[in-house]
C-alpha positions in Angstrom: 44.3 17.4 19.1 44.8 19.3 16.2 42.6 22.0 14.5 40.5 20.2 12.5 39.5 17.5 15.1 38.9 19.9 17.4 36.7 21.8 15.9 34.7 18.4 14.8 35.0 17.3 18.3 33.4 20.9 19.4 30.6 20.4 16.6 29.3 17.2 18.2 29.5 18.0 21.6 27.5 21.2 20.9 25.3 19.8 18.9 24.3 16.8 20.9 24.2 14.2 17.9 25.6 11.4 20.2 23.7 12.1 23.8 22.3 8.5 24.5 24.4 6.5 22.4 26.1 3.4 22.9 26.7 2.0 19.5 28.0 4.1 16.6 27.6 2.8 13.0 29.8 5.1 10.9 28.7 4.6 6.8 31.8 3.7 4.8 32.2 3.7 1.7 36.9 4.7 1.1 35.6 7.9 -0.1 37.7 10.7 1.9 35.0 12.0 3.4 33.8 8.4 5.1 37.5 7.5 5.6 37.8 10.8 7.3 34.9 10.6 9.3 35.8 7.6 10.2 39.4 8.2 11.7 38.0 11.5 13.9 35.8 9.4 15.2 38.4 6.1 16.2 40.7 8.5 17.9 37.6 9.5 19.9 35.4 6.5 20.8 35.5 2.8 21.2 31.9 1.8 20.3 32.4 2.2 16.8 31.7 -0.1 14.3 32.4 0.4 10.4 29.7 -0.4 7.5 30.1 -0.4 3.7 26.7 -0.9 1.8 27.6 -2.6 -1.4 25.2 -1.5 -4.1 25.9 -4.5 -6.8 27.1 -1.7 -8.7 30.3 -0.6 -10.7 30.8 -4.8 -10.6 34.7 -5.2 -9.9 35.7 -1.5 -9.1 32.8 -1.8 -6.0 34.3 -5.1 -4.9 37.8 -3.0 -4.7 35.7 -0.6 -3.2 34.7 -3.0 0.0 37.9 -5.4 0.4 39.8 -1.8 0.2 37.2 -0.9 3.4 37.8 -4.1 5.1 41.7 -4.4 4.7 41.6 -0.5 6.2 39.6 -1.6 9.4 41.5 -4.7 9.9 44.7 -2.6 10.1 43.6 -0.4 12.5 41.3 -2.9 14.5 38.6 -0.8 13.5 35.2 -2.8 14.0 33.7 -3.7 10.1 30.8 -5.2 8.6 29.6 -5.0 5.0 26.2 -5.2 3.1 25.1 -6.7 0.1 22.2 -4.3 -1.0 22.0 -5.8 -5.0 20.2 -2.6 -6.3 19.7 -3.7 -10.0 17.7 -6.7 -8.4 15.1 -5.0 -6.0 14.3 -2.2 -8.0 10.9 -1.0 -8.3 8.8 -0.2 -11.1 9.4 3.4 -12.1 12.6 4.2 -9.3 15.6 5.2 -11.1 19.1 3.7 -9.6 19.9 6.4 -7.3 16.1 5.9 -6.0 16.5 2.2 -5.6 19.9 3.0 -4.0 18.7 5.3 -1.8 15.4 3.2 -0.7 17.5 0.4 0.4 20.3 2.3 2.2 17.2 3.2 4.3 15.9 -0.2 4.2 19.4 -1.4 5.5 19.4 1.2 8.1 16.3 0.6 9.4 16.6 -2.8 10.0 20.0 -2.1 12.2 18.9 1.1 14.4 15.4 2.1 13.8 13.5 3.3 16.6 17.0 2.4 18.8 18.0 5.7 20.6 21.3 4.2 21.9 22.3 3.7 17.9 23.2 6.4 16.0 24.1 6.3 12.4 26.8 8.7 11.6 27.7 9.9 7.6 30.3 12.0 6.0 28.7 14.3 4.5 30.0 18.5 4.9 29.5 21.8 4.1 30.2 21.4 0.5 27.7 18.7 0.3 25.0 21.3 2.0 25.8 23.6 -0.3 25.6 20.8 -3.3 22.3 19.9 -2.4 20.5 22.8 -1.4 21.6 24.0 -5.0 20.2 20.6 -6.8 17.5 20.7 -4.5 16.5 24.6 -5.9 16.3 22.9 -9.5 14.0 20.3 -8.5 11.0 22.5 -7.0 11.8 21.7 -3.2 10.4 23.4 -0.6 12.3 24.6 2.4 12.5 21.6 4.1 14.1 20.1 0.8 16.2 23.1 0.3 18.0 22.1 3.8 17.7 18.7 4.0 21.4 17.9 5.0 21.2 18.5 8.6 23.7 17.9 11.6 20.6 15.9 13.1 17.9 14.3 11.3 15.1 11.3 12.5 14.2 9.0 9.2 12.4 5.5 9.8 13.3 6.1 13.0 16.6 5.8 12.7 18.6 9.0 14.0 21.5 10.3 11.3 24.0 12.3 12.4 26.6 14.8 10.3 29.8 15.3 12.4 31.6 16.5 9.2 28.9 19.4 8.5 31.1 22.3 10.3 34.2 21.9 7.6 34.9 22.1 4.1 35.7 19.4 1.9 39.1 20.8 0.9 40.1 21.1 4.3 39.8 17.1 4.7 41.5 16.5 2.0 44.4 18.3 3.2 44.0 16.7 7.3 44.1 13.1 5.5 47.6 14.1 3.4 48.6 15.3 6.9 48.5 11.8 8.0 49.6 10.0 5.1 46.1 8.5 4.1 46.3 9.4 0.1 45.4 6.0 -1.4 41.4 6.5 -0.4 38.9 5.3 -3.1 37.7 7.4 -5.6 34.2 6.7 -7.6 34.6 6.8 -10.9 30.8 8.3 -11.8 31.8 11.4 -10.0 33.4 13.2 -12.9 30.0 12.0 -15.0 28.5 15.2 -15.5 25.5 13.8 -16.6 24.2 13.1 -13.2 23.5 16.5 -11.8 25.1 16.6 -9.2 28.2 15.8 -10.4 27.3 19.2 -13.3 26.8 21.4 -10.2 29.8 20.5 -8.1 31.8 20.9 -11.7 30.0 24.1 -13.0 28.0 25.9 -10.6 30.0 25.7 -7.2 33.2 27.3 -8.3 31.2 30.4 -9.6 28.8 30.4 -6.3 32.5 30.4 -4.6 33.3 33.8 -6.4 30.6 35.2 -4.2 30.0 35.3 -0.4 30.1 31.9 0.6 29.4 32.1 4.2 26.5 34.2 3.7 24.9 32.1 1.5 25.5 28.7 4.5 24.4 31.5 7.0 21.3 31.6 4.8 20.7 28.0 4.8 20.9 28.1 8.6 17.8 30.6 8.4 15.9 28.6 6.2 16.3 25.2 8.2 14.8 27.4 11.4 11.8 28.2 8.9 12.0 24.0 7.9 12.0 22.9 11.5 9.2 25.5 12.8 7.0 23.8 9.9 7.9 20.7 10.9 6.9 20.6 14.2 3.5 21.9 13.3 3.1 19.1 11.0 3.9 16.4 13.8 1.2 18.6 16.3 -1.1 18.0 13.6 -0.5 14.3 13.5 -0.3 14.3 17.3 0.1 10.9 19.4 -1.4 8.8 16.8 0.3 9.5 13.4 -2.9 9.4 11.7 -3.9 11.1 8.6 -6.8 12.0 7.1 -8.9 13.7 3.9 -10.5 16.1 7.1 -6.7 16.9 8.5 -5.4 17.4 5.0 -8.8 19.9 4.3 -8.2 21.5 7.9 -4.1 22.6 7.1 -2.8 24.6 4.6 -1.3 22.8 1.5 2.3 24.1 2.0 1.8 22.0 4.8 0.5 18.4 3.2 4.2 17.2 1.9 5.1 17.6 5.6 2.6 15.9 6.7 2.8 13.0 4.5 6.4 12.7 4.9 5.8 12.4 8.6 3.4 10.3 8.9 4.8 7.4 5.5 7.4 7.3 8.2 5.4 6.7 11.3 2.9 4.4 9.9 4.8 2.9 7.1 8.4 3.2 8.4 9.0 4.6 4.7 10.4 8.1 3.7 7.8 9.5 2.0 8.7 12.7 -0.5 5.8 14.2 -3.1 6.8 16.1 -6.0 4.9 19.1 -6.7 2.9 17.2 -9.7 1.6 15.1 -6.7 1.0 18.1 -4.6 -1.3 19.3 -7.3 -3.1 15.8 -8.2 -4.0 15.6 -3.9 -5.5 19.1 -4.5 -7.4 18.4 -7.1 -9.1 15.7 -5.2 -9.2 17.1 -2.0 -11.2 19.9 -3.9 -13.6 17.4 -5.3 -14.0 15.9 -1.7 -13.5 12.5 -3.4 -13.8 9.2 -1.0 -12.4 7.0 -2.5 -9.6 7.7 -5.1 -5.9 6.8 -5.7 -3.2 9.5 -6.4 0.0 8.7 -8.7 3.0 10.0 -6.3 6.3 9.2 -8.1 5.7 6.1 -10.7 6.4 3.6 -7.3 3.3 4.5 -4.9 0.2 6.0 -4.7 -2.3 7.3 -1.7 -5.2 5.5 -1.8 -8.1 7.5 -0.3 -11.3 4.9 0.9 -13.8 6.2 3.6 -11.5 9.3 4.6 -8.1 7.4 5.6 -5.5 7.7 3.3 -3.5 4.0 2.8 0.1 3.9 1.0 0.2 1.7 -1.6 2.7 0.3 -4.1 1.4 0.5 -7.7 1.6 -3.0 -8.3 -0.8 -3.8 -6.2 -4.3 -4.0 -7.0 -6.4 -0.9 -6.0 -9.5 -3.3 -4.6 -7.2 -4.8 -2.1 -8.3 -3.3 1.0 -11.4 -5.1 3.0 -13.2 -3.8 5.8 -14.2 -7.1 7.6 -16.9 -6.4 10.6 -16.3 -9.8 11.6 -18.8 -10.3 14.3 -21.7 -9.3 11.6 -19.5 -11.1 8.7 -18.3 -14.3 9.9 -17.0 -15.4 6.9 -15.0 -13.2 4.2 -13.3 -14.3 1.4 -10.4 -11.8 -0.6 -10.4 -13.9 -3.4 -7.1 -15.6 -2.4 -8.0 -16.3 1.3 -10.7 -17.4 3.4 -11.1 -15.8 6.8 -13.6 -16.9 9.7 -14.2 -16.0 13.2 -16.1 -17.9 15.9 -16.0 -16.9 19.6 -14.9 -19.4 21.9 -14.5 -20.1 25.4 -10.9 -19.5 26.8 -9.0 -21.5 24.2 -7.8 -25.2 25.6 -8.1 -26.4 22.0 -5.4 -24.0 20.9 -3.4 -24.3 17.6 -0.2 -24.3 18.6 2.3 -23.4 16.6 -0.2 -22.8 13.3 0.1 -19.5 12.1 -2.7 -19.6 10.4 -4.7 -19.8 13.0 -4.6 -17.1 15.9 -6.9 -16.0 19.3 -7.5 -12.8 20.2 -8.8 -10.5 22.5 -12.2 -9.5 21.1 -12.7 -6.2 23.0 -9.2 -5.0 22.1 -9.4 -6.5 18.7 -12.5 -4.3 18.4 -15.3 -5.1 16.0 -14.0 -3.9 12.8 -10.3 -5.0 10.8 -8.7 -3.7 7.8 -6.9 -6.9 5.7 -4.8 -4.7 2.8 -1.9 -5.3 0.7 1.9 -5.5 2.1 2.9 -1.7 2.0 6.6 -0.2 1.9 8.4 0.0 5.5 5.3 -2.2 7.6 6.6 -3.2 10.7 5.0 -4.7 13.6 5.7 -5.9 17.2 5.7 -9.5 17.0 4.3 -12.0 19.8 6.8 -12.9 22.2 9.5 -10.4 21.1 10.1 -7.1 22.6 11.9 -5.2 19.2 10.0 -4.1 16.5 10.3 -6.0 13.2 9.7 -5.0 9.5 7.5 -7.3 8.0 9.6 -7.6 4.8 12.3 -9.4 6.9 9.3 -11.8 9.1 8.5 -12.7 5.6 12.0 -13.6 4.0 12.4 -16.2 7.0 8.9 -17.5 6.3 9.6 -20.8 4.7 6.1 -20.2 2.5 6.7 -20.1 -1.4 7.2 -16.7 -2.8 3.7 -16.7 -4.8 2.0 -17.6 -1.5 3.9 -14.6 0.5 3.0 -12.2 -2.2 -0.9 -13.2 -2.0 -1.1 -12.6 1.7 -2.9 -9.6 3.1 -1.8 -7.4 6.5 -4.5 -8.2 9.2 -4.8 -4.2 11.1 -6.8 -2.6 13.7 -8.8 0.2 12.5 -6.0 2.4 14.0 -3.8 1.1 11.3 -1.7 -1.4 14.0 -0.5 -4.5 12.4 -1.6 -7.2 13.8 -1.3 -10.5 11.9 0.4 -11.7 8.8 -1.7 -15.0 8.5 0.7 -18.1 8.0 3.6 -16.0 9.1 3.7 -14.0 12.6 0.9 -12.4 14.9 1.2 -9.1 16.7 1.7 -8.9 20.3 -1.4 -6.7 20.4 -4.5 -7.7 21.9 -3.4 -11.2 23.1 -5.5 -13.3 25.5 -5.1 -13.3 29.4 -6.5 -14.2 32.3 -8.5 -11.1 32.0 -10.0 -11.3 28.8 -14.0 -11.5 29.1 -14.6 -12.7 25.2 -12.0 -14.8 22.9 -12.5 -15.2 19.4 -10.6 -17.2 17.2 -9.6 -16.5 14.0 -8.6 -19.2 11.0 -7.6 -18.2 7.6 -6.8 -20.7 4.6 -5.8 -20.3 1.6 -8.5 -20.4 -1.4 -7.6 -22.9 -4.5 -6.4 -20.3 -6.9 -5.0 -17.8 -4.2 
């Protein structure tokens, strides 16, 4: 083995980045660093599997992009699969490209290893991209955990990502892929565009910043990820068991502590990576200084908190703020959102079940509790749906719903008041709070849509 796989080969086993897993998906894009990655890890391991994400970017050069990819696997009977992500079509209002980009890679991600301990995503990022981002990062008002965010290790949506390529420079894989003849690897042309800044730095700022001591500045970045990480498990002590947030926690912590927080807990309720610039640092302050109960706060032109009787809901901004009802169904048998009609009734154990109508579900009433939330479809909502044992998102139980697109968007998310999913009406119900043989009170729960919903 020579010196350069070794010493990858020495980074991962130290590291730990593969304990448990049986299924590696390595992100490929041609780049050198992918196709790099890639190839250490072939000689290595059998349970590999290839994936290029295609971004519906760059139109034909991305298409060369992914048969390049494909035609590279095939040769060495290296496990592939590719991705159409369409970027331009599912962005959201106010997300840049690299934004939507980003979102979905996540989105993609998600779907294939979230919450999956015996997957683990690996990327090709190295030291030159630490350095990279840690210095576009400092430009941007990051705190430390920003600052270092390119770690060997790192848990988002519940999907583990892993960084075998973070002990070596990007030179040095360059020259291990000439060693082995591998020279016709794709090259993006938007990387010598130095008006994305990224792009500037690695043109501008890292040769000067490699005049000066190099490894003391990546010895640096080690120290403040230690700082990161120490803050980061406080934030998920806070949170504890639950995930829950609320106006009391965020008054109780200090507010270097709030984007930690939220970050962790957008990706424990929401399954959605959750990052607040400072202007939205400021806004929450503002409010939690007023003690407001019920308020929304602007977080990047895509979402907003919504505050409402101390909880803190995530919201996308085109959605309407009055959407969340607190239904106390055994007092309210009846509630109408304006496009649905909801009603409970408790029955006896139900013989005159619905069968396979989904709008129309039994439940549980002790578990179901006395009080649900019916909101608005948020970013990254996943649920445990009846009869399965794998967590889904409900974006995807949606897109296999056969309902009319108008009708999906209209539908509320039935919750407990712990925030657990439990019902999409007219598409899926939650395996929580089912009926058994146990259960001492049933009620039944129909929902139809209103004329104009």
């Amino acid at each position: 083995m020579d010196d350069l796989a070794t010493r990858v080969s020495a980074f991962i086993t130290g590291s730990g980045m593969f304990d448990g897993a049986d299924c590696l998906l390595v992100g490929f894009s041609g780049g050198s660093d992918s196709t790099a990655l890639l190839l250490l890890l072939a000689e290595r391991y059998s349970n590999i599997e290839a994936v290029h994400l295609h971004h519906g970017l760059r139109g034909d050069a991305a298409d060369g992009d992914r048969d390049w990819c494909r035609a590279f696997c095939a040769h060495r009977n290296i496990p592939f699969s590719t991705a159409e992500l369409d970027v331009p079509a599912h962005r959201l209002p106010g997300e840049s490209v690299e934004m939507a980009a980003r979102r979905q890679r996540l989105e993609y991600w998600a779907d294939r290893a979230a919450d999956d301990e015996s997957t683990v995503v690996a990327l090709g990022h190295h030291l030159d991209d630490r350095l990279e981002t840690f210095l576009q990062r400092l430009f941007r008002s990051s705190n430390a955990s920003g600052l270092c965010g390119l770690r060997n290790i790192s848990r988002v949506v519940g999907v583990r990502f892993v960084r075998p390529l973070l002990c070596i420079r990007r030179q040095e894989i360059l020259s291990w892929l000439e060693q082995r003849g591998v020279n016709d690897y794709r090259v993006d042309a938007s990387n010598a565009d130095e008006s994305i800044d990224r792009n500037r730095i690695r043109a501008q700022l890292t040769p000067l910043f490699e005049s000066f001591n190099t490894t003391g500045a990546l010895a640096s970045l080690d120290l403040l990820e230690q700082d990161a990480l120490c803050l980061e498990r406080q934030a998920a002590a806070v949170l504890g068991d639950t995930g829950e947030l609320s106006i009391d926690i965020l008054q109780g912590t200090d507010p270097c502590m709030w984007p930690r927080l939220l970050r962790q807990w957008g990706q424990r309720q929401y399954g959605f990576d959750l990052t607040l610039r400072r202007a939205a640092i400021e806004r929450l302050r503002n409010v939690l200084d007023r003690a407001s109960d019920s308020c929304l706060i602007d977080i990047d032109g895509r979402f907003f908190l919504q505050f409402e009787k101390g909880r803190l809901y995530l919201r996308a901004k085109d959605s309407e703020p009055d959407a969340v009802f607190t239904w106390k169904w055994r007092e309210q048998v009846v509630l109408e959102t304006g496009t649905l009609r909801l009603e409970s009734r408790l029955v006896e154990m139900p013989a005159d079940r619905c069968g396979d109508d989904s709008w129309c579900e039994y439940w549980d009433a002790e578990q179901l509790g006395n009080e649900l939330t019916l909101r608005p479809r948020q970013p990254g909502d996943r649920m445990l749906p009846f009869g399965s044992d794998q967590v889904t998102r409900v974006k995807k139980l949606l897109s296999n719903s056969p309902l009319g697109g108008r009708i999906k968007r209209s539908l509320p998310i039935v919750c407990h008041v712990d925030g657990t999913i439990l019902w999409v009406p007219g598409v899926r119900r939650a395996a929580a709070a089912r009926v058994t043989a146990e259960s001492c009170e049933v009620v039944q729960v129909t929902c139809q849509l209103l004329p104009h919903g």
